[in-house]
PDB file of N, CA, C and O in Angstrom, chain B, residues numbered from 101:
ATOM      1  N   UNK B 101       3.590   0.554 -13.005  1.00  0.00           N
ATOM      2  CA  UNK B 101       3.687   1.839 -12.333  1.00  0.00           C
ATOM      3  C   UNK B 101       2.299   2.386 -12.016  1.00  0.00           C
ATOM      4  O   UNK B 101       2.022   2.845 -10.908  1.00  0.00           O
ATOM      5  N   UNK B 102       1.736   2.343 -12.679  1.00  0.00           N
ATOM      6  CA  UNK B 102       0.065   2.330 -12.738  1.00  0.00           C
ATOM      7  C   UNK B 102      -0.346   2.249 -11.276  1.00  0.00           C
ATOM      8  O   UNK B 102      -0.764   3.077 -10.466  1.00  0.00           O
ATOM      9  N   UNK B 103       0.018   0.496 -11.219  1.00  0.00           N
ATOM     10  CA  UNK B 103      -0.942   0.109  -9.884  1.00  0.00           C
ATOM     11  C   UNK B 103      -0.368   0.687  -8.966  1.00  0.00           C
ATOM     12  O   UNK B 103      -0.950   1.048  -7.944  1.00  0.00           O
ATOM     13  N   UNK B 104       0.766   0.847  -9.175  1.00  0.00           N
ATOM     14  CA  UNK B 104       1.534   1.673  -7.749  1.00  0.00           C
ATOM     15  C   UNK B 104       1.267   3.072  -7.307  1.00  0.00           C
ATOM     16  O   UNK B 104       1.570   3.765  -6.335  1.00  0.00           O
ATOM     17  N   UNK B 105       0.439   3.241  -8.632  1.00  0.00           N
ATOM     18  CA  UNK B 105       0.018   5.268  -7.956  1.00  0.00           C
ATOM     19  C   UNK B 105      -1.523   4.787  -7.608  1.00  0.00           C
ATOM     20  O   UNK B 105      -2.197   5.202  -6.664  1.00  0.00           O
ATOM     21  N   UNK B 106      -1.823   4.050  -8.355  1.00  0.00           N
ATOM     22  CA  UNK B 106      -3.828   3.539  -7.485  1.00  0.00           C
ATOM     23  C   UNK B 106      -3.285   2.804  -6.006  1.00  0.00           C
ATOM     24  O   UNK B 106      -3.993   3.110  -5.046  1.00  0.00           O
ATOM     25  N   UNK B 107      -2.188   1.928  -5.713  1.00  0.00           N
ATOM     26  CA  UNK B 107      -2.570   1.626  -4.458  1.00  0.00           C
ATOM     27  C   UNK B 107      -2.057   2.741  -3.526  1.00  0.00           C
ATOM     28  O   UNK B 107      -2.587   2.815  -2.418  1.00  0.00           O
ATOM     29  N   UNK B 108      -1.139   3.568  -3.832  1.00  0.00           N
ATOM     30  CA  UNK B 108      -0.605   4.507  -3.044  1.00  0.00           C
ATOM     31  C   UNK B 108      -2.247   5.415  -2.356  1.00  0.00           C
ATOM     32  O   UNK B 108      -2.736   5.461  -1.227  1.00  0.00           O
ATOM     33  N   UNK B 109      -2.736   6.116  -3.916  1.00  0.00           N
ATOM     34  CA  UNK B 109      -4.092   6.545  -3.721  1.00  0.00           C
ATOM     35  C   UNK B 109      -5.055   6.200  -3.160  1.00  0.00           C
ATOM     36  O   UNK B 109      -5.882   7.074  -2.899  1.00  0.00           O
ATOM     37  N   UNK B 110      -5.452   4.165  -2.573  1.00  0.00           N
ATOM     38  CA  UNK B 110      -6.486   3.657  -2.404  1.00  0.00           C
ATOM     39  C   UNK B 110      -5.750   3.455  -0.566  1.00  0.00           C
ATOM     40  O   UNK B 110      -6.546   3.363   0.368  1.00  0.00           O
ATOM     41  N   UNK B 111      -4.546   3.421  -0.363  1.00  0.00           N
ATOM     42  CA  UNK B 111      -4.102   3.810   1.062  1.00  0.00           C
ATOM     43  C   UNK B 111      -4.283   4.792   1.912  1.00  0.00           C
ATOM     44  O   UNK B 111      -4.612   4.690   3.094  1.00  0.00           O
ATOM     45  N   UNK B 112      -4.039   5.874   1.226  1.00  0.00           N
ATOM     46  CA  UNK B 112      -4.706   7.051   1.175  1.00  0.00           C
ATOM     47  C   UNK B 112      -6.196   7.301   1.921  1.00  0.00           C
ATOM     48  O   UNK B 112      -6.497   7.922   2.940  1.00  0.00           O
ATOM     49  N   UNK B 113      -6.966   6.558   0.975  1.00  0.00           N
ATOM     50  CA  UNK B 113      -8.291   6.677   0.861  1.00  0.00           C
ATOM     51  C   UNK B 113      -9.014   5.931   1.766  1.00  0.00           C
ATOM     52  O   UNK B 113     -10.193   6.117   2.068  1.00  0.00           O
ATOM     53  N   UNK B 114      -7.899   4.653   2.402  1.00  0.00           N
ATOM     54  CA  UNK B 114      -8.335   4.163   3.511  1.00  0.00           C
ATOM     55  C   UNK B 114      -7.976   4.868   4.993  1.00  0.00           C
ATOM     56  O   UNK B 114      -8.398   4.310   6.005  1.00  0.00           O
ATOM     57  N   UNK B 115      -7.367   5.822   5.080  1.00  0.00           N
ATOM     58  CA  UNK B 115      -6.542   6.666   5.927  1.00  0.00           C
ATOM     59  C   UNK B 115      -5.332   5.940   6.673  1.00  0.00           C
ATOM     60  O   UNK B 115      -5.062   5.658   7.841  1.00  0.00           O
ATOM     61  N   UNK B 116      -4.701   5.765   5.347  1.00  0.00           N
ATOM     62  CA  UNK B 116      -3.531   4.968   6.102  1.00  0.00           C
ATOM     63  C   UNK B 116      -2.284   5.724   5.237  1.00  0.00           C
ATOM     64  O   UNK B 116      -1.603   5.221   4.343  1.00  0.00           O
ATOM     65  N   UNK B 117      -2.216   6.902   5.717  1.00  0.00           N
ATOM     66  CA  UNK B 117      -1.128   7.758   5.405  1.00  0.00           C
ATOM     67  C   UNK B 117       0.445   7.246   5.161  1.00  0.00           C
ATOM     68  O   UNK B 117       1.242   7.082   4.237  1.00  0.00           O
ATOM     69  N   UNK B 118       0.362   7.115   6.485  1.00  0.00           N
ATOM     70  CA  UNK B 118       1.719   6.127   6.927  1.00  0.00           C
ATOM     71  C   UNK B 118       2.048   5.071   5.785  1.00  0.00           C
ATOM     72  O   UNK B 118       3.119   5.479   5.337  1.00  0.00           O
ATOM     73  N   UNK B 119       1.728   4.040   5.145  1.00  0.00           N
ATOM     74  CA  UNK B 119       1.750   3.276   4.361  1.00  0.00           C
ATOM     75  C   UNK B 119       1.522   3.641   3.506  1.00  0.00           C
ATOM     76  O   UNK B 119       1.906   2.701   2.810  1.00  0.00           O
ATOM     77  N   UNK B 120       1.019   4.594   2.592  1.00  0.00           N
ATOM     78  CA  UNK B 120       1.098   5.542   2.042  1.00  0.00           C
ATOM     79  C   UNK B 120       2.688   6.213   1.165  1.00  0.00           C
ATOM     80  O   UNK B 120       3.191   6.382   0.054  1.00  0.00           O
ATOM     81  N   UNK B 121       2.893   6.370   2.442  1.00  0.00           N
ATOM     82  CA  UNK B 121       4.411   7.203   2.389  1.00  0.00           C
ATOM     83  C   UNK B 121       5.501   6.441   2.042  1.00  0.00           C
ATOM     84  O   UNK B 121       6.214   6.720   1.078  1.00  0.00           O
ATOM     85  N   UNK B 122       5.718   5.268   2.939  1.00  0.00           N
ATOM     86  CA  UNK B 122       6.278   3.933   2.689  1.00  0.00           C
ATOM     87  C   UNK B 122       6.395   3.408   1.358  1.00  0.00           C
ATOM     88  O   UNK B 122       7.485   3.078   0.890  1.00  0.00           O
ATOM     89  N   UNK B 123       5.290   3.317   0.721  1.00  0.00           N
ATOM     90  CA  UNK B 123       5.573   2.798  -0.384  1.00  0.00           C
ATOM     91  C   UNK B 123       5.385   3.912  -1.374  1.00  0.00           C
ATOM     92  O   UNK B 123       4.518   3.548  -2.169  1.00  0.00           O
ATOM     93  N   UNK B 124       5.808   5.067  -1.654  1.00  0.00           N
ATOM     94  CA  UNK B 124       5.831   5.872  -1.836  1.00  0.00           C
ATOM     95  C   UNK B 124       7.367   6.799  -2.519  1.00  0.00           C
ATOM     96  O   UNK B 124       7.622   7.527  -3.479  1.00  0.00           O
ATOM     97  N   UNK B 125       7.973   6.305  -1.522  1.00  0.00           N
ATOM     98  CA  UNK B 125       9.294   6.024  -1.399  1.00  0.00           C
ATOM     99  C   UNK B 125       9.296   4.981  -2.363  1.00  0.00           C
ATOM    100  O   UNK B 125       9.725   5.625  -3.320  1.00  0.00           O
ATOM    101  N   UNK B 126       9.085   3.587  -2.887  1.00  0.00           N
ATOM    102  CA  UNK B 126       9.247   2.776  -3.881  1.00  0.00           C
ATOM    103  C   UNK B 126       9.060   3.485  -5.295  1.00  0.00           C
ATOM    104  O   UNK B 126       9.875   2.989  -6.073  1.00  0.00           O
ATOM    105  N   UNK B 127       8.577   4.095  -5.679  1.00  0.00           N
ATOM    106  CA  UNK B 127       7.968   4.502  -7.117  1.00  0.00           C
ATOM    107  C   UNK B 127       9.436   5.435  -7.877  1.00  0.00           C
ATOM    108  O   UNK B 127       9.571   5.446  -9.101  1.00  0.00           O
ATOM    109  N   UNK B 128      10.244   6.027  -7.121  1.00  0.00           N
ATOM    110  CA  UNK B 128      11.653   6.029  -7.789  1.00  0.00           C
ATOM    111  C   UNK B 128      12.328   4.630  -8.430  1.00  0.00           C
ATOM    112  O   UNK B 128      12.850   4.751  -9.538  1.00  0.00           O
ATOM    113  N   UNK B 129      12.343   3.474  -7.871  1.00  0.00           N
ATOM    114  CA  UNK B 129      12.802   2.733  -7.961  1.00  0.00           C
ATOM    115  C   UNK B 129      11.774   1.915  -9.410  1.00  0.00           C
ATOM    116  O   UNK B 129      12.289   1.287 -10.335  1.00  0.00           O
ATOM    117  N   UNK B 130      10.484   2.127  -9.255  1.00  0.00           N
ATOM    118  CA  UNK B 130       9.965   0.982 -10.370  1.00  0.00           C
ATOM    119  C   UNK B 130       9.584   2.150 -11.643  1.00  0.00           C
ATOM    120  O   UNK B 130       9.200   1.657 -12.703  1.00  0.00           O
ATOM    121  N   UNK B 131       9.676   3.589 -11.560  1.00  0.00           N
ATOM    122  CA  UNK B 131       9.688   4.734 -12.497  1.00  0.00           C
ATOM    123  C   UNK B 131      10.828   4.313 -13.495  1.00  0.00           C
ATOM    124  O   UNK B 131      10.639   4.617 -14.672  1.00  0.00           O
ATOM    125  N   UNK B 132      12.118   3.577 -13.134  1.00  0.00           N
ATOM    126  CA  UNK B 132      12.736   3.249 -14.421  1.00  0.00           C
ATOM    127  C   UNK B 132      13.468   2.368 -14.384  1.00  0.00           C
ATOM    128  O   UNK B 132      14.694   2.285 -14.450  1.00  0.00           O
ATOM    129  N   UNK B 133      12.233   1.284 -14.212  1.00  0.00           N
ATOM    130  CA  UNK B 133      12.612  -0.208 -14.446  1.00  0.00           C
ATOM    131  C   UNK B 133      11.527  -0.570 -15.816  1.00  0.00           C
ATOM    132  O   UNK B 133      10.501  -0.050 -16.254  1.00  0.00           O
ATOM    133  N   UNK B 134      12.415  -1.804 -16.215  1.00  0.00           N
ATOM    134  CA  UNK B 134      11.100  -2.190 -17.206  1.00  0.00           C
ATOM    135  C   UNK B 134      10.425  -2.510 -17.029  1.00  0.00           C
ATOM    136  O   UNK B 134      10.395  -3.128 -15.965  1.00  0.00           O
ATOM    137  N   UNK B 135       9.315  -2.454 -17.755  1.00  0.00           N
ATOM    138  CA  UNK B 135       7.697  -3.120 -17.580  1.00  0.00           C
ATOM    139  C   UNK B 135       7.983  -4.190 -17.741  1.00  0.00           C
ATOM    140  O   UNK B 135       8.601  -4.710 -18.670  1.00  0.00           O
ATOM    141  N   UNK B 136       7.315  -4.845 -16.343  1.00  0.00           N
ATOM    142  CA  UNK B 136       6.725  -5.755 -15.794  1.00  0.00           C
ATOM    143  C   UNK B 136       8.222  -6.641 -15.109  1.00  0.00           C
ATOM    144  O   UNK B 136       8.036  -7.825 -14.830  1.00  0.00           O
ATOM    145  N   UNK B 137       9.164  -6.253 -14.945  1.00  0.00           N
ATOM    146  CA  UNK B 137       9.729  -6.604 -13.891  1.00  0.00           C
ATOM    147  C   UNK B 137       9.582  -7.020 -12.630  1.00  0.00           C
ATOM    148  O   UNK B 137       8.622  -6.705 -11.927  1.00  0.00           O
ATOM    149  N   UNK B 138      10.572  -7.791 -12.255  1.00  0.00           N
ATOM    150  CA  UNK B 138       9.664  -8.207 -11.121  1.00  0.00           C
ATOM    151  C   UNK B 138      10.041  -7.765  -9.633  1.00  0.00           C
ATOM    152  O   UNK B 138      11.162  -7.956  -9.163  1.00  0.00           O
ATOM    153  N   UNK B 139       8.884  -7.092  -8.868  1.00  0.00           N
ATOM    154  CA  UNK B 139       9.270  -6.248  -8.063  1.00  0.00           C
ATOM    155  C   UNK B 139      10.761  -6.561  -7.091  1.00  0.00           C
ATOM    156  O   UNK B 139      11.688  -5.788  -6.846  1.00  0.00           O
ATOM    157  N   UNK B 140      10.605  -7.671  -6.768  1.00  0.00           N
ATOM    158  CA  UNK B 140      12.070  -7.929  -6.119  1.00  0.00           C
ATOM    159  C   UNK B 140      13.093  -7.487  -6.495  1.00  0.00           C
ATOM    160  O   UNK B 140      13.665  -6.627  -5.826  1.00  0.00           O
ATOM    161  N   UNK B 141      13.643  -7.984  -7.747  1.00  0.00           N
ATOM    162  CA  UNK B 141      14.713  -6.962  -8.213  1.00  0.00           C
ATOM    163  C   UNK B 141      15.112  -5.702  -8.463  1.00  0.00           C
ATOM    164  O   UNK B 141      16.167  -5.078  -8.570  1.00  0.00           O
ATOM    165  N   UNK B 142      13.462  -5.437  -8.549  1.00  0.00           N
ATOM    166  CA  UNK B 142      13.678  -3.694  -8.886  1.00  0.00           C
ATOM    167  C   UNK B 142      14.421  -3.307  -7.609  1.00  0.00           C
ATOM    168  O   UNK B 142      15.544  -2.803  -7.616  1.00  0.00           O
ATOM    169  N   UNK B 143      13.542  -3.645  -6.254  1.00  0.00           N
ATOM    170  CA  UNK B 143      13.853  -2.997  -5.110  1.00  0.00           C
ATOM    171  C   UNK B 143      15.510  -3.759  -4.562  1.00  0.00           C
ATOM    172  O   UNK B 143      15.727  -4.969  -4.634  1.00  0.00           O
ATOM    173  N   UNK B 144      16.148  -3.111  -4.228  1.00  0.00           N
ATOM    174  CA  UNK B 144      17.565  -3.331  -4.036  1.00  0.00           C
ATOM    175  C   UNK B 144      17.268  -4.248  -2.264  1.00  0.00           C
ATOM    176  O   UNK B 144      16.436  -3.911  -1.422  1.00  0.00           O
ATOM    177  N   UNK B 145      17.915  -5.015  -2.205  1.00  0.00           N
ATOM    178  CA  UNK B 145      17.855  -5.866  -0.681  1.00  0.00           C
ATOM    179  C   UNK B 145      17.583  -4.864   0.024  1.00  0.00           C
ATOM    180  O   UNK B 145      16.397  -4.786   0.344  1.00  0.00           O
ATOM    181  N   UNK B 146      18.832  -3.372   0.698  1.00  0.00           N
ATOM    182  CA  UNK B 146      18.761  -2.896   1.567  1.00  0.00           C
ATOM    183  C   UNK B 146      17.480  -1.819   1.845  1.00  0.00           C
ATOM    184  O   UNK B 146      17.196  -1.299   2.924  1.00  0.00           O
ATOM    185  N   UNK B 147      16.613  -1.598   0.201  1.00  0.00           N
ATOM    186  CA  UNK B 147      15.791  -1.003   0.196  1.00  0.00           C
ATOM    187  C   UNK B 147      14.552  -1.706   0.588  1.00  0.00           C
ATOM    188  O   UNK B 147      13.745  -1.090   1.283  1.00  0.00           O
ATOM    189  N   UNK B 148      14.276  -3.053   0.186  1.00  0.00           N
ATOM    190  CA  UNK B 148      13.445  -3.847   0.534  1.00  0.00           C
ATOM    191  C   UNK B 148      13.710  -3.543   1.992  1.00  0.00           C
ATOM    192  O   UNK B 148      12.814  -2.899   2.538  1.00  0.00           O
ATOM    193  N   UNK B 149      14.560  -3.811   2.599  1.00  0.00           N
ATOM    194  CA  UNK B 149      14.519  -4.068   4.043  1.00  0.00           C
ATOM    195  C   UNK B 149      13.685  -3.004   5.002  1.00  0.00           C
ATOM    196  O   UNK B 149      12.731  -3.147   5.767  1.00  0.00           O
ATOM    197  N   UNK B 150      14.385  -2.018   4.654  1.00  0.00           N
ATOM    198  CA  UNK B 150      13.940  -0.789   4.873  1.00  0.00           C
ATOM    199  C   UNK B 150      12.324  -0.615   5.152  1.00  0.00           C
ATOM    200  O   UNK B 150      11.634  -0.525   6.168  1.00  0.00           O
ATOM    201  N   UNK B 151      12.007  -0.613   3.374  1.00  0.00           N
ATOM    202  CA  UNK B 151      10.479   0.127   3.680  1.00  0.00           C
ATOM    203  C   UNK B 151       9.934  -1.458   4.449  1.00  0.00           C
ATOM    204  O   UNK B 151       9.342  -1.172   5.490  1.00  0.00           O
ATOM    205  N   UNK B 152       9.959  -2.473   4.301  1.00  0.00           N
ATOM    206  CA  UNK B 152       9.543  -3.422   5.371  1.00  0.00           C
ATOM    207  C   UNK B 152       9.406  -2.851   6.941  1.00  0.00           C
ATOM    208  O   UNK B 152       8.392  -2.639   7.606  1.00  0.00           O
ATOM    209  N   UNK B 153      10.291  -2.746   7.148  1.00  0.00           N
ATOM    210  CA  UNK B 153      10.424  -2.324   8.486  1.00  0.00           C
ATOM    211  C   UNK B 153       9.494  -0.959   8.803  1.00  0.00           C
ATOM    212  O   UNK B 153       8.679  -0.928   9.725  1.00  0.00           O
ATOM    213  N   UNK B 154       9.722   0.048   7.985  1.00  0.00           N
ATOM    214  CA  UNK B 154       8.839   1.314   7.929  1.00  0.00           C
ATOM    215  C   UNK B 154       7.446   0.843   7.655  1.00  0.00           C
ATOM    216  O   UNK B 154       6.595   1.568   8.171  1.00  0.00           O
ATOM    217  N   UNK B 155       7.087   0.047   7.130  1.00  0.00           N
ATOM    218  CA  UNK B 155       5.335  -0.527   6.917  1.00  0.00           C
ATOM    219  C   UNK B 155       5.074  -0.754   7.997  1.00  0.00           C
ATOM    220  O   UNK B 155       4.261  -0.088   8.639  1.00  0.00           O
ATOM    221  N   UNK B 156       5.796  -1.894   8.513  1.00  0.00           N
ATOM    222  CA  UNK B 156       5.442  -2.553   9.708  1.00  0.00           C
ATOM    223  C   UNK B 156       4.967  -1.402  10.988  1.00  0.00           C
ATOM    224  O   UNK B 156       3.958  -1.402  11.692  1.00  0.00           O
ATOM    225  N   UNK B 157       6.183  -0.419  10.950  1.00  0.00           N
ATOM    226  CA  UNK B 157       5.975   0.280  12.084  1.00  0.00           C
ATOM    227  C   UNK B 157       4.158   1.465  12.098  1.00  0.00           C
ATOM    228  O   UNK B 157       3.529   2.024  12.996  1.00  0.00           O
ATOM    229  N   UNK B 158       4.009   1.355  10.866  1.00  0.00           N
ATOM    230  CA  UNK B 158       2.546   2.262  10.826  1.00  0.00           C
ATOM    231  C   UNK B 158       1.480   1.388  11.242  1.00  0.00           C
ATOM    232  O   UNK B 158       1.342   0.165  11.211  1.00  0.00           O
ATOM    233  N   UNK B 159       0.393   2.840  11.847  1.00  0.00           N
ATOM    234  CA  UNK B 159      -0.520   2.333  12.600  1.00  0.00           C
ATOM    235  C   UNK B 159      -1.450   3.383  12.279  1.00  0.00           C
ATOM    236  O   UNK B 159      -1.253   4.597  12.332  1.00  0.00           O
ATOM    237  N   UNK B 160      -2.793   2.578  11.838  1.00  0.00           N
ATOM    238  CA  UNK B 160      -3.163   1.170  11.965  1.00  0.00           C
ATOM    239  C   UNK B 160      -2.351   0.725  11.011  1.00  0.00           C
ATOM    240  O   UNK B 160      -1.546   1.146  10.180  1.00  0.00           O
ATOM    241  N   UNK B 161      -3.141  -0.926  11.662  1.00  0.00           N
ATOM    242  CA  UNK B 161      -2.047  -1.811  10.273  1.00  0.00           C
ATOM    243  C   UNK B 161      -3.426  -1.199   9.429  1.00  0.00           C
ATOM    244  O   UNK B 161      -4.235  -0.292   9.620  1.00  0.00           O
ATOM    245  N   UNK B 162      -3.102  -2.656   7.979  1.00  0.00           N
ATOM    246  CA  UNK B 162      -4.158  -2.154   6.851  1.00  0.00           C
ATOM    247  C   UNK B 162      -4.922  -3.364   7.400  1.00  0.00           C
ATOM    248  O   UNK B 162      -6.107  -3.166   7.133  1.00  0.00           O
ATOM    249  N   UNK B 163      -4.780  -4.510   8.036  1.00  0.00           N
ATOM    250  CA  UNK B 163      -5.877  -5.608   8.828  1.00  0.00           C
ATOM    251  C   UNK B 163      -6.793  -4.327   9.660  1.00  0.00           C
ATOM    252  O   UNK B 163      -7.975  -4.403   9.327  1.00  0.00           O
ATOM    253  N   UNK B 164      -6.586  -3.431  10.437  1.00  0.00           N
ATOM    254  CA  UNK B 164      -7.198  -2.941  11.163  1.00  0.00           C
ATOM    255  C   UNK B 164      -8.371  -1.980  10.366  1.00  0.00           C
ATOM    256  O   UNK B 164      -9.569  -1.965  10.645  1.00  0.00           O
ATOM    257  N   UNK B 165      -7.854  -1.371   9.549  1.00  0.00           N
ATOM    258  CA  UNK B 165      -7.982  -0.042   8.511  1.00  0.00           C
ATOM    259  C   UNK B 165      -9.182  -0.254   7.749  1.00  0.00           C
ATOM    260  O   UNK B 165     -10.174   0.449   7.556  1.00  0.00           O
ATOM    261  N   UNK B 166      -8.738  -1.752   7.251  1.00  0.00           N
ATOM    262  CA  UNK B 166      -9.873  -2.265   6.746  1.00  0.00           C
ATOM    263  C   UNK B 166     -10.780  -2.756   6.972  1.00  0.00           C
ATOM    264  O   UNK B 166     -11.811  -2.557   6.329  1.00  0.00           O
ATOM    265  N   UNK B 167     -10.671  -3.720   8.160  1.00  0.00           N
ATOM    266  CA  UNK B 167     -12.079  -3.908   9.275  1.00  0.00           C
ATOM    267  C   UNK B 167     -12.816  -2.752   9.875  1.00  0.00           C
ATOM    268  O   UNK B 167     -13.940  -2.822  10.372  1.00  0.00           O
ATOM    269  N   UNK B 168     -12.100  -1.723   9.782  1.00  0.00           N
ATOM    270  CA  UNK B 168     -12.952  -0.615  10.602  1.00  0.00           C
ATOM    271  C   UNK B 168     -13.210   0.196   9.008  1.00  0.00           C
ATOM    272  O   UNK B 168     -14.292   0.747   8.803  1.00  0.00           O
ATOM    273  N   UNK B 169     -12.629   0.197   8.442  1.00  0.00           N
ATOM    274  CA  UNK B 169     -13.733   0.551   6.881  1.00  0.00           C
ATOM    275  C   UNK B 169     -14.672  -0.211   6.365  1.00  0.00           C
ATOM    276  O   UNK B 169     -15.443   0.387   5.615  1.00  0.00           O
ATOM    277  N   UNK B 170     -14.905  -1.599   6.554  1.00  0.00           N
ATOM    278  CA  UNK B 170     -16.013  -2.782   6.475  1.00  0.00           C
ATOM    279  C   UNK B 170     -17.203  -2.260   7.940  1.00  0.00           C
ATOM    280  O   UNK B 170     -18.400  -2.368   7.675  1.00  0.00           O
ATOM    281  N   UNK B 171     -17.044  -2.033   8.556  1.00  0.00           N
ATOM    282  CA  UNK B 171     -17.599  -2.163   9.518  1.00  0.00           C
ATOM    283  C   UNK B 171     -18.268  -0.753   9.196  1.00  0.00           C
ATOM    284  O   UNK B 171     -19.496  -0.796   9.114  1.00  0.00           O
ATOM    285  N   UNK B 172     -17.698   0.434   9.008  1.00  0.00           N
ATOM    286  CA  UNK B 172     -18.544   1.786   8.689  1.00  0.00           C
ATOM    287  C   UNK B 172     -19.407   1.582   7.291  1.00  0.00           C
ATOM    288  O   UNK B 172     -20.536   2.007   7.045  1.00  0.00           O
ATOM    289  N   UNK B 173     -18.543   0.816   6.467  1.00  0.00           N
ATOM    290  CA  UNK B 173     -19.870   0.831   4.819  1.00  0.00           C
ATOM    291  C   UNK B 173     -20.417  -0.401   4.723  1.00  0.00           C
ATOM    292  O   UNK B 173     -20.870  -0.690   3.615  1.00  0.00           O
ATOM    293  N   UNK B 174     -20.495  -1.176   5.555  1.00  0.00           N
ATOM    294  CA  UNK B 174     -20.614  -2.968   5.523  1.00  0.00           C
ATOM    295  C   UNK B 174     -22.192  -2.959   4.194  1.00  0.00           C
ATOM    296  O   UNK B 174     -22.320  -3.722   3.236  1.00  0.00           O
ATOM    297  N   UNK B 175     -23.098  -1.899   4.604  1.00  0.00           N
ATOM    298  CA  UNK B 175     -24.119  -1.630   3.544  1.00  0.00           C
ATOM    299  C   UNK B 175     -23.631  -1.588   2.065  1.00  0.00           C
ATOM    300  O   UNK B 175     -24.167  -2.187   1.133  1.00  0.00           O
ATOM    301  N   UNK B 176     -22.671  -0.891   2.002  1.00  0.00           N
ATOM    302  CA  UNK B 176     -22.261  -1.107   0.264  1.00  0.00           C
ATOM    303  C   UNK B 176     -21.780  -2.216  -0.078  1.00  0.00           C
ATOM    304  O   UNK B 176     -21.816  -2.499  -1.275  1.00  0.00           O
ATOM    305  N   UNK B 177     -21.204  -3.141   0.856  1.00  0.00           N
ATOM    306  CA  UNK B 177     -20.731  -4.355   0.328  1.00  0.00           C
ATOM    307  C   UNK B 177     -21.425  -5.429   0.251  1.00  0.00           C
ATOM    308  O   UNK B 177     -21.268  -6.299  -0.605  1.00  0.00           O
ATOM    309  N   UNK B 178     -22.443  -5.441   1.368  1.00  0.00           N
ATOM    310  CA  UNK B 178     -23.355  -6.439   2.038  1.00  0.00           C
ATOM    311  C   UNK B 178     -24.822  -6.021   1.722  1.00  0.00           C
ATOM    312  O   UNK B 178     -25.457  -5.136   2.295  1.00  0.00           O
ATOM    313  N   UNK B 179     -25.382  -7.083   0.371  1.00  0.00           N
ATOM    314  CA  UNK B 179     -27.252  -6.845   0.510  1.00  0.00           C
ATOM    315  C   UNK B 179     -28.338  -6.995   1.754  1.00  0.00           C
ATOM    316  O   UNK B 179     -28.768  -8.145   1.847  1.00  0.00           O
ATOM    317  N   UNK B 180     -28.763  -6.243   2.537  1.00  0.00           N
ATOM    318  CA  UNK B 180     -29.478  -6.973   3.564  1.00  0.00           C
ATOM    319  C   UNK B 180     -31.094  -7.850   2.948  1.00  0.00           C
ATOM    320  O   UNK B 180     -31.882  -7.550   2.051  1.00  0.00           O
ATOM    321  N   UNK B 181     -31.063  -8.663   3.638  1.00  0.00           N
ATOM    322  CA  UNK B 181     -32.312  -9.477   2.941  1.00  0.00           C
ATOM    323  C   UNK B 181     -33.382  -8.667   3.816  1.00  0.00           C
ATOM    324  O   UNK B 181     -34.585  -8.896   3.687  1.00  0.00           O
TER     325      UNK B 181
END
């Protein structure tokens, strides 16, 4: 449950709201499942289907989100010689 409120937060933080929200909507579902289950089952088929489809439809994707966040801090990631 953990990682699911840091990646919600680190979506966020990439400005990807939309995806964000999406999986967001999941955290009812793994809030009372057991630890360390495995996400498939938690999420019910028709729910899987769902936020699939709702990811997909946000924009940017996170391919985009994140190239254009590499590209603005490329200095924090990258030493220049």
């Amino acid at each position: 449950m953990d990682r699911l409120v840091e990646t919600v937060d680190a979506l966020r933080e990439l400005g990807l709201p939309c995806q964000a929200a999406v999986l967001t909507q999941a955290v009812p579902a793994f809030s009372v499942a057991e630890p360390g289950a495995d996400w498939v089952d938690v999420l019910e088929e028709s729910l899987l289907g769902e936020l699939d489809a709702a990811f997909h439809q946000c924009e940017p994707s996170i391919s985009e989100a994140l190239e254009q966040h590499l590209a603005r801090y490329s200095s924090e990631y990258v030493d220049k010689l």
